[in-house]
N, C-alpha and C positions, 0 to 999 in steps of 0.2 A: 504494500500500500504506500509506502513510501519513497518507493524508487516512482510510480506511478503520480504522486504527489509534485515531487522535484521536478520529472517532466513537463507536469503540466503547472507550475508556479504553485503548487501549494494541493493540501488534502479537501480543503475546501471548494477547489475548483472540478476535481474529478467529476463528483456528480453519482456517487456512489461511496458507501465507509467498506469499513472490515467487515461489520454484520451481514452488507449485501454479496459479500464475497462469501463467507462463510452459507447464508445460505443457499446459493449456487452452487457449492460444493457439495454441502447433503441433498440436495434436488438431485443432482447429476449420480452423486452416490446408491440414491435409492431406483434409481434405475438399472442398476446392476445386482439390484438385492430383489428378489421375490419371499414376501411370509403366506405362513399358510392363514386358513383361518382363528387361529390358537396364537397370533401372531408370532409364531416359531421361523427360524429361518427356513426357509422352503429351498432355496438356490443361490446362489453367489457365483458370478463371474469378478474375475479381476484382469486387467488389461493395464499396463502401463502405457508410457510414452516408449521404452525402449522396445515393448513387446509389440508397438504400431509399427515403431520404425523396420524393426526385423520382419513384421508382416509383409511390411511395404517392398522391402528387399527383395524378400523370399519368399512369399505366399503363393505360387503358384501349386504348391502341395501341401494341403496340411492334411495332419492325421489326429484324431482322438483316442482315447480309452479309456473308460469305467474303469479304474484299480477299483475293483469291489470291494466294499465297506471294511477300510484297511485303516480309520482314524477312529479316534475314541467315540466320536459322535456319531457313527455308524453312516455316513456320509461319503458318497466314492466319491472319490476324487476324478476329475477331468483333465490334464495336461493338455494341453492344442499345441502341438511342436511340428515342425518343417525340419530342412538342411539348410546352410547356406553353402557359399560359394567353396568353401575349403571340406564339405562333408561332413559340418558339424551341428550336433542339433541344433534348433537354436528354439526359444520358448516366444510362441503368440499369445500365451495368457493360459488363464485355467477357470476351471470350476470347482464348485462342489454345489452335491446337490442331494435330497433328499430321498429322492424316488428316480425311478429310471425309465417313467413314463413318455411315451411319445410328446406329449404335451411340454414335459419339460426341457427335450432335448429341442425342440422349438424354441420355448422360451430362450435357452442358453443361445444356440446359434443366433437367433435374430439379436439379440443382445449383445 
């Protein structure tokens, strides 16, 4: 907020604080989280910036896989990984997720 501030002559001129930052960040966050009705976690994707960039590189192949319910929370895990140019994995992101319904494996990919 303050390098943004400096740019534009002050925090005041932005046109926006930290709280509109903050919650653009849980807005954006909760779209990567699905709960059930019990509002338990239902799904989680996570995707970073280096996990777009390496998509961006190398996504012409990606693969997944259900490690079946191998965490304490009884939740498989999801890896989404490619190769890149030297034949080394590389990671576009992951899940976890509850159930291993059609519906959710939706949810996750379009997410």
């Amino acid at each position: 907020m303050n390098v943004i501030g400096n740019i534009h002559g002050g925090n005041d001129k932005v046109g926006f604080n930290v709280q509109h930052v903050r919650n653009v960040l849980r807005d954006e966050r909760k779209k990567r989280t699905e709960v059930d009705e019990e509002n338990r976690l239902k799904c989680l994707v996570w995707i970073d910036p280096r996990c777009i960039m390496a998509y961006q590189n190398f996504g012409d192949v990606m693969t997944f896989d259900t490690t079946y319910r191998t965490n304490r929370y009884a939740m498989p895990f999801v890896p989404f990984t490619g190769v890149n140019h030297h034949y080394q994995s590389v990671i576009f992101g992951f899940a976890l997720m509850r159930d291993e319904h059609a519906s959710t494996f939706e949810w996750i990919l379009c997410t």
